[in-house]
N, CA and C atoms as a LAMMPS dump frame, in Angstrom:
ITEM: TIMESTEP
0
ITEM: NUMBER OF ATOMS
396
ITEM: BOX BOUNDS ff ff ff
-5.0000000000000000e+02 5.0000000000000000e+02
-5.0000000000000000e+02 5.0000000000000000e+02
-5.0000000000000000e+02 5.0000000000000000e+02
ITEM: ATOMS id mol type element x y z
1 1 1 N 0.82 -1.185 0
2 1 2 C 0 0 0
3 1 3 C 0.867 1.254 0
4 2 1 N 2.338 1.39 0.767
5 2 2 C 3.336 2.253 0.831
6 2 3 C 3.214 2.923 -0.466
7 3 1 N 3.806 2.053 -1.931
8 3 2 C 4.392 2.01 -2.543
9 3 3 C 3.481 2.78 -3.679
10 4 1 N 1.677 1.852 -3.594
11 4 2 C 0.733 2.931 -4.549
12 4 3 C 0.771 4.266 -3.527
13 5 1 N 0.77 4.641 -2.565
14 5 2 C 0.547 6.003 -2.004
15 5 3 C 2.03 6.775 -2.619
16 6 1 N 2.786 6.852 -2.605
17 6 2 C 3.803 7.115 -3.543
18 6 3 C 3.132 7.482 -5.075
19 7 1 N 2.542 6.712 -5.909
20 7 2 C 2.358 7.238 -6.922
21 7 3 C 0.974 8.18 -6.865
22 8 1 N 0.162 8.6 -5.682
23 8 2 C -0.762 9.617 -5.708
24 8 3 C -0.234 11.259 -5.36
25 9 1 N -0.805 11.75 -6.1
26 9 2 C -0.47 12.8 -5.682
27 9 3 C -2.09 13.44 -5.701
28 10 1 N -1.895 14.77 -5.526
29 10 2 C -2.858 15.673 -5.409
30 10 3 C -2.663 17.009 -6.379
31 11 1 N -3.315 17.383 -7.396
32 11 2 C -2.988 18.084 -8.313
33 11 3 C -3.302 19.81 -7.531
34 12 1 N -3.284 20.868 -8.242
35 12 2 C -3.291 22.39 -7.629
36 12 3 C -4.569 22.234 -7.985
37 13 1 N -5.611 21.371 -8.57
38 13 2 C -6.892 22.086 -8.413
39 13 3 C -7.456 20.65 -8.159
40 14 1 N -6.864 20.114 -6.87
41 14 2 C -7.712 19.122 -6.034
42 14 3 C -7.93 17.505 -6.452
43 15 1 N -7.513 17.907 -7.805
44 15 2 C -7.561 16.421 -8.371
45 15 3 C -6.499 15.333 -8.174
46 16 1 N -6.929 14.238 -8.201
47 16 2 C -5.73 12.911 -7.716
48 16 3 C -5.349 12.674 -9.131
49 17 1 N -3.968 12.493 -8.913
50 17 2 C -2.957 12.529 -10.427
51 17 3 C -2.25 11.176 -9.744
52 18 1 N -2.287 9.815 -10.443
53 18 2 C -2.387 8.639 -10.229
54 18 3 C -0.68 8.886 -11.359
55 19 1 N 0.731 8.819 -10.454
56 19 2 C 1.825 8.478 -11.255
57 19 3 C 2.073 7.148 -11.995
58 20 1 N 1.552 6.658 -13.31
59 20 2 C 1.819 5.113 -13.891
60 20 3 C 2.976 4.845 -14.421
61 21 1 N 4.031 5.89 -14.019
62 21 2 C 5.883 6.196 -14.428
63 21 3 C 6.374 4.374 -13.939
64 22 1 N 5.794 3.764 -13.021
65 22 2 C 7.026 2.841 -12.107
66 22 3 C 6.212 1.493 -12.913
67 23 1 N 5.539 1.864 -14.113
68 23 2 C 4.873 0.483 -14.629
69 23 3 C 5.639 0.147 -15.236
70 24 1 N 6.562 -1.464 -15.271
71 24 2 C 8.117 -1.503 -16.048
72 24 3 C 7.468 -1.326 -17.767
73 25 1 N 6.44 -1.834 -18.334
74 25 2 C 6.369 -1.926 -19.636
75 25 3 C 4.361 -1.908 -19.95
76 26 1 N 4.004 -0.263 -20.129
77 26 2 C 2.696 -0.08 -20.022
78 26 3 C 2.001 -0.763 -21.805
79 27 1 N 2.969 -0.877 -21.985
80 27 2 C 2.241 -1.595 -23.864
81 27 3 C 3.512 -2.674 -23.917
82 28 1 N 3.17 -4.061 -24.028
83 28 2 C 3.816 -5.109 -24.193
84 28 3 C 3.309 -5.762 -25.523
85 29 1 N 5.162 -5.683 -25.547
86 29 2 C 5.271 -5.706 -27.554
87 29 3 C 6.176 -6.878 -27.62
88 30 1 N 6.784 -7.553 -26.638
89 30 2 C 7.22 -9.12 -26.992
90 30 3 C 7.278 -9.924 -25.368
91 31 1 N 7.702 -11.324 -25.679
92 31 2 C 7.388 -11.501 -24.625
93 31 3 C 8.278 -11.696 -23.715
94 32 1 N 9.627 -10.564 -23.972
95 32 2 C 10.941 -10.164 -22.355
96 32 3 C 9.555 -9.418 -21.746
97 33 1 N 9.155 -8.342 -22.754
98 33 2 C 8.046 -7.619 -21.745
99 33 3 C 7.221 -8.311 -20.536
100 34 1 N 6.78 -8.587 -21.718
101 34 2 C 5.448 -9.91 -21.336
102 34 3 C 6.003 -10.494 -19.275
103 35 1 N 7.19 -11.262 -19.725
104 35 2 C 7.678 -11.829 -18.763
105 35 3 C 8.207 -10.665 -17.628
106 36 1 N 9.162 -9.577 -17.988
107 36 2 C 9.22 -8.584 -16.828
108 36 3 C 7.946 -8.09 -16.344
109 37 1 N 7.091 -8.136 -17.072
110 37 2 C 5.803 -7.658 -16.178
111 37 3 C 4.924 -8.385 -15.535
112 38 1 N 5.33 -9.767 -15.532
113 38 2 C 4.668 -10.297 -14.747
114 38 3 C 5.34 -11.155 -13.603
115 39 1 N 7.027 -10.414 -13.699
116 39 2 C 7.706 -10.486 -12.179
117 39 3 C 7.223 -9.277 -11.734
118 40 1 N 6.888 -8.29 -12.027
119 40 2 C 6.619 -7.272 -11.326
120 40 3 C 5.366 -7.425 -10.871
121 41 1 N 4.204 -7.839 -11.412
122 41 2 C 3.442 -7.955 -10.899
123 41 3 C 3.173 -9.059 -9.557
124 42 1 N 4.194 -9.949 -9.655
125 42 2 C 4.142 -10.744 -8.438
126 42 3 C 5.348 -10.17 -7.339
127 43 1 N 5.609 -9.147 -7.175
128 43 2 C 6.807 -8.466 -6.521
129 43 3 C 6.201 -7.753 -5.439
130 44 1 N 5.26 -7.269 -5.88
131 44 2 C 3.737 -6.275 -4.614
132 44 3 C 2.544 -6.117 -5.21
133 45 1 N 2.039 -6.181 -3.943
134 45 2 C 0.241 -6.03 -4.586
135 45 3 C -0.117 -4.693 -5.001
136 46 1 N 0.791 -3.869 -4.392
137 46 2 C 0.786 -2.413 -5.043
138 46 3 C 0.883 -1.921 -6.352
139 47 1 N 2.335 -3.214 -6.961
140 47 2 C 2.478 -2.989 -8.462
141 47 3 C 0.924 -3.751 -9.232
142 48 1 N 0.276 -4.633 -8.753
143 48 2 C -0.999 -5.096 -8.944
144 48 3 C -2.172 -3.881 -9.479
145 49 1 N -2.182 -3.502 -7.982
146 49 2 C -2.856 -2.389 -8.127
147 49 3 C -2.679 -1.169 -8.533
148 50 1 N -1.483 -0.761 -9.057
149 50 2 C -0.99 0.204 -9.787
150 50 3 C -1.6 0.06 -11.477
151 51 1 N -1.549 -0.86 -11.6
152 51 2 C -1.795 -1.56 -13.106
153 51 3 C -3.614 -2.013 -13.465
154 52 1 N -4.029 -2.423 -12.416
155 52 2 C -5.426 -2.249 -12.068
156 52 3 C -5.742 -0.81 -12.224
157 53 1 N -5.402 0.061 -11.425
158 53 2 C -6.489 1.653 -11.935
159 53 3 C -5.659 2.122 -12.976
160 54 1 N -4.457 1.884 -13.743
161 54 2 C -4.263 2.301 -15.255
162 54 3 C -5.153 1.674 -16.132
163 55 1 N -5.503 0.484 -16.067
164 55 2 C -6.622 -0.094 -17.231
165 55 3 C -7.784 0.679 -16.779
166 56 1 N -8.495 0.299 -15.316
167 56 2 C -9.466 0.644 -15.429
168 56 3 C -9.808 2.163 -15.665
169 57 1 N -9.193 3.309 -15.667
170 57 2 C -9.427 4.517 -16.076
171 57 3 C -9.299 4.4 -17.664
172 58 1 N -9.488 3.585 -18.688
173 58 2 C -9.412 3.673 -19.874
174 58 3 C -10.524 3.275 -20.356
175 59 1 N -11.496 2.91 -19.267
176 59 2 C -13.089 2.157 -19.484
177 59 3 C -13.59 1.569 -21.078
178 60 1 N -14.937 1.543 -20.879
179 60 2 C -15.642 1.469 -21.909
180 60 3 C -16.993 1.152 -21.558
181 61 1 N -17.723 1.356 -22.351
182 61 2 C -19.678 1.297 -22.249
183 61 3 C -20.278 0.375 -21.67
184 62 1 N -19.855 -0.858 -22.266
185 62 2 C -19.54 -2.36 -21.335
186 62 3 C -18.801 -2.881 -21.358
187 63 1 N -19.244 -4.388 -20.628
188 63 2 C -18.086 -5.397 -20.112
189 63 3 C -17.349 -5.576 -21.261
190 64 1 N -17.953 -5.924 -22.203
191 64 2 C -16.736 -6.325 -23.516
192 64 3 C -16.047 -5.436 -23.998
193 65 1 N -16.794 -3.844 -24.042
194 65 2 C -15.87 -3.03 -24.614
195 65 3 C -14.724 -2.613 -23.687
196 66 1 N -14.816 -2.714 -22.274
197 66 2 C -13.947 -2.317 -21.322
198 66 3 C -13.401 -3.785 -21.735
199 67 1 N -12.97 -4.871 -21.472
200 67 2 C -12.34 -5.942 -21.575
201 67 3 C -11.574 -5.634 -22.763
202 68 1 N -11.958 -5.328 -23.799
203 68 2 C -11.032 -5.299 -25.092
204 68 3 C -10.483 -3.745 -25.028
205 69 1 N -10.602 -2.94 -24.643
206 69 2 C -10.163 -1.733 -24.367
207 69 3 C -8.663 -1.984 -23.698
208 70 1 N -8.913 -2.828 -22.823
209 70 2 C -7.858 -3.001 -21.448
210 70 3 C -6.681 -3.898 -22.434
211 71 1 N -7.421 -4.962 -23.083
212 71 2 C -6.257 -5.363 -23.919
213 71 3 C -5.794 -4.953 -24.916
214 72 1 N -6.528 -3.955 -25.639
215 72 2 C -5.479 -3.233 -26.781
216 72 3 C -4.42 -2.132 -25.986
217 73 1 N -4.658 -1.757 -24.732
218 73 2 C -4.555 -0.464 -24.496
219 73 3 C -2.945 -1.53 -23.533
220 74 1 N -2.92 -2.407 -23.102
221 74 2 C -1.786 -3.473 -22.795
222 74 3 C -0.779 -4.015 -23.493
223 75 1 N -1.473 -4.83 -24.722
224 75 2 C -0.939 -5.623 -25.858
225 75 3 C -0.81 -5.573 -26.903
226 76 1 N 0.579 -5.15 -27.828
227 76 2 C 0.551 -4.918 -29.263
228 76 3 C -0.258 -5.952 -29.832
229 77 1 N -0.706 -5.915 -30.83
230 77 2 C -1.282 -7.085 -31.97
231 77 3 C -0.278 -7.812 -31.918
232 78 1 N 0.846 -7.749 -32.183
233 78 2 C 2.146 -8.841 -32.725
234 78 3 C 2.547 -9.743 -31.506
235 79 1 N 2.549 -9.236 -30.207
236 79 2 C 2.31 -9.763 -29.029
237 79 3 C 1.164 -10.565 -28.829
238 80 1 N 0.115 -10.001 -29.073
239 80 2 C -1.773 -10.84 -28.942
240 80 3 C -1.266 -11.52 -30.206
241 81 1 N -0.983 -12.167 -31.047
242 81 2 C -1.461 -13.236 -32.197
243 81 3 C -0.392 -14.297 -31.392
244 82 1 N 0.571 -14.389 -30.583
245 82 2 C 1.087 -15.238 -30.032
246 82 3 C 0.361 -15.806 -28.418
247 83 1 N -0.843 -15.355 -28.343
248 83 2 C -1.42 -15.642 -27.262
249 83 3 C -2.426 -16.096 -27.151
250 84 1 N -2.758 -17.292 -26.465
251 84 2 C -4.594 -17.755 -26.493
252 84 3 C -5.051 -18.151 -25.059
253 85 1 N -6.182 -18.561 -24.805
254 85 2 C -6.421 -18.76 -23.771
255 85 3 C -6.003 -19.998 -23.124
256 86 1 N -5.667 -21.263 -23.668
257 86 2 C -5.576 -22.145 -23.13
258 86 3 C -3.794 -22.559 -23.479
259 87 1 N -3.083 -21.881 -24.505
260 87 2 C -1.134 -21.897 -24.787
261 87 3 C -1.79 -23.079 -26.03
262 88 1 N -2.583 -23.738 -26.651
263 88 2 C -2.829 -24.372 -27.473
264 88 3 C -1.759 -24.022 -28.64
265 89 1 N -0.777 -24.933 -29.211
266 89 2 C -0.3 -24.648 -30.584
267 89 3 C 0.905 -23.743 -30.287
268 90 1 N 1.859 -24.151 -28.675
269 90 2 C 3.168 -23.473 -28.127
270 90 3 C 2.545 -21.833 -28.458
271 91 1 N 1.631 -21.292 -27.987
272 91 2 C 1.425 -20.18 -27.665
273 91 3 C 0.985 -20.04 -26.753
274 92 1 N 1.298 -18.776 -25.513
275 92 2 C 1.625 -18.416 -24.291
276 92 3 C -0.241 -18.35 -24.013
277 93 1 N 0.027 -18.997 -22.826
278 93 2 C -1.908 -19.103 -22.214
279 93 3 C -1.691 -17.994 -21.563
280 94 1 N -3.289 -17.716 -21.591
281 94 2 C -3.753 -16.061 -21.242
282 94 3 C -4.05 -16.464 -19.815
283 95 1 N -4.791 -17.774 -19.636
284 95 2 C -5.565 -17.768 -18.486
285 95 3 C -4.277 -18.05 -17.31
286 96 1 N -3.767 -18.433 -17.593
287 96 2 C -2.741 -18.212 -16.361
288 96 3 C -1.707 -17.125 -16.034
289 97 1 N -1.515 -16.312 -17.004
290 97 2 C -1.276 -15.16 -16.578
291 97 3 C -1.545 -13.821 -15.944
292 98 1 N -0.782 -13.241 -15.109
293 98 2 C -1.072 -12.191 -13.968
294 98 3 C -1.998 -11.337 -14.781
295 99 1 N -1.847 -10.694 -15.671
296 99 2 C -2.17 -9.639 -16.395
297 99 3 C -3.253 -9.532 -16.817
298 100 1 N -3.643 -11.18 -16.927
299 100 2 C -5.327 -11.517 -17.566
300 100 3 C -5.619 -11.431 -16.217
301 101 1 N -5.735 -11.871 -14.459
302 101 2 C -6.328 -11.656 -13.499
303 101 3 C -6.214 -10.129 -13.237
304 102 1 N -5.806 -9.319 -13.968
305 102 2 C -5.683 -7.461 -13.578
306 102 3 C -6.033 -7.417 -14.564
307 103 1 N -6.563 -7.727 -15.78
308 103 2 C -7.672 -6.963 -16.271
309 103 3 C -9.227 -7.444 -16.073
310 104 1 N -9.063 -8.63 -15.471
311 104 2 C -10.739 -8.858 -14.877
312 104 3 C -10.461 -7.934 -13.38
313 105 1 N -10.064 -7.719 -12.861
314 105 2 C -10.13 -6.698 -11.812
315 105 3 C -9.912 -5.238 -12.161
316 106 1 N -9.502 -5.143 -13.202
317 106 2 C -9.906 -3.716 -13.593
318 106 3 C -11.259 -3.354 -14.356
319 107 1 N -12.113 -4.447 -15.2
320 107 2 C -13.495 -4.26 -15.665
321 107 3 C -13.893 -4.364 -14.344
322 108 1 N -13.849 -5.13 -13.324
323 108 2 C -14.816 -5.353 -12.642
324 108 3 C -14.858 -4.336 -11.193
325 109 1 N -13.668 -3.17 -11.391
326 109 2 C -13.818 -1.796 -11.36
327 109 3 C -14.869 -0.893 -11.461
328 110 1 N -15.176 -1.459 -12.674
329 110 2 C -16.239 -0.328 -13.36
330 110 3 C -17.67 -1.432 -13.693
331 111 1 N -17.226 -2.559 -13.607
332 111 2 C -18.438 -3.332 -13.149
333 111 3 C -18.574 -4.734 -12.599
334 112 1 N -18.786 -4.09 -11.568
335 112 2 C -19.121 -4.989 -10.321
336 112 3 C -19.668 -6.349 -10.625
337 113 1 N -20.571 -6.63 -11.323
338 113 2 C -21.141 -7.707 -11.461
339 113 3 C -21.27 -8.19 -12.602
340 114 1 N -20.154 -7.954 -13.513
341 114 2 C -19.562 -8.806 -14.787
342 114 3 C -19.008 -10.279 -14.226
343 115 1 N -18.976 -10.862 -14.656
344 115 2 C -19.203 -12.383 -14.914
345 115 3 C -17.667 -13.316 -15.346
346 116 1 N -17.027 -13.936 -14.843
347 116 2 C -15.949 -14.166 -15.729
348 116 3 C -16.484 -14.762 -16.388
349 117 1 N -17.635 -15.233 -17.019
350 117 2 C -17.717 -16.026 -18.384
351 117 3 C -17.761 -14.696 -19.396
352 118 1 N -18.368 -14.032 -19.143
353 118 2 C -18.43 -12.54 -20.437
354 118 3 C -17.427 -12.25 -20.221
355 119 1 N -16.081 -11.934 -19.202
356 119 2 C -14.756 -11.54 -19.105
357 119 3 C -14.299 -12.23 -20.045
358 120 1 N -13.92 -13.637 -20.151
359 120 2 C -13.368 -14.994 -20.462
360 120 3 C -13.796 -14.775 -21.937
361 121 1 N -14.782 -14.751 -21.999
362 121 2 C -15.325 -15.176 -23.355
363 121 3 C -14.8 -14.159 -24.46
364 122 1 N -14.642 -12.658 -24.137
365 122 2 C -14.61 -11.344 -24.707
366 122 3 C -12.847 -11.363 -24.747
367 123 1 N -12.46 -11.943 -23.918
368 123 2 C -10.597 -11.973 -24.265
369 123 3 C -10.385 -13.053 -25.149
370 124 1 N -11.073 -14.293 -25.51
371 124 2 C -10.767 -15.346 -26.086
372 124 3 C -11.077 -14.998 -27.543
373 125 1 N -12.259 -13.863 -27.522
374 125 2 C -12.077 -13.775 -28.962
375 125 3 C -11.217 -12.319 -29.191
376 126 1 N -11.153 -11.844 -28.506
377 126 2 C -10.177 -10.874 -29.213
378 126 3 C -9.146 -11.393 -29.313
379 127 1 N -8.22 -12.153 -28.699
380 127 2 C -6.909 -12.793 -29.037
381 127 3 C -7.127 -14.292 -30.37
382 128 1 N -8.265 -14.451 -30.297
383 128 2 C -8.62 -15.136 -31.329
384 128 3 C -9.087 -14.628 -32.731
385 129 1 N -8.821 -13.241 -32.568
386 129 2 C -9.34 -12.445 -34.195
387 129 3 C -8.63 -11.049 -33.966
388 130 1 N -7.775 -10.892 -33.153
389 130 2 C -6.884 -9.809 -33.588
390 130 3 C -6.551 -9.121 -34.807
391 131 1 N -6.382 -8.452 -34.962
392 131 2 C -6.362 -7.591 -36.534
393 131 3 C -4.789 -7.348 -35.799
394 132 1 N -3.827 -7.129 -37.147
395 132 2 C -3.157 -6.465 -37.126
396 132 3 C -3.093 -4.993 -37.778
């Protein structure tokens, strides 16, 4: 908790200015990234939650559009076409990675009573039809 109070500040006209400077790699474009960010994310729950209110302040209308919001706004395309949900076909599984449990905690930020099956379901196809 130290460590997110450190990145708050308080702006001259009252507003909280959330520092996302100490995020090692805020758009992950291969997978050294990939992998440094998810020692960091198991390093403090702070770096957790540091990374939690950067997605979730990038919202969207709903669950799916916030879910795919959070992952474009994370993951290059060239990064997402090497990723699926289950590592099927020596590509890196989503579901066991840190990053996929911080972005269902960052939709579920902004909504409470999203579902991991609409979470689940809405990342499987975007990493399953990625556009480059």
């Amino acid at each position: 908790m130290r460590a997110t109070l450190h990145n708050i500040r308080i702006s001259n006209d009252g507003e909280v200015e959330v520092n996302f400077s100490s995020i090692p790699h805020r758009y992950l474009e291969t997978r050294e990234h990939l992998e440094q960010t998810e020692n960091w994310l198991e390093l403090a729950d702070a770096n957790r939650d540091l990374l939690i209110e950067y997605l979730r302040i990038k919202g969207g209308d709903t669950v799916e559009k916030n879910t795919r919001r959070a992952f474009k706004k994370l993951v290059s395309p060239e990064l997402a076409r090497q990723i699926n949900y289950t590592g099927k076909g020596g590509k890196i599984a989503l579901k066991t990675l840190g990053i996929f449990s911080v972005v269902i905690e960052s939709v579920r930020k902004n909504y409470p009573a999203a579902t991991d099956n609409i979470i689940e379901k809405t990342a499987k196809h975007f990493f399953r039809f990625i556009k480059v």
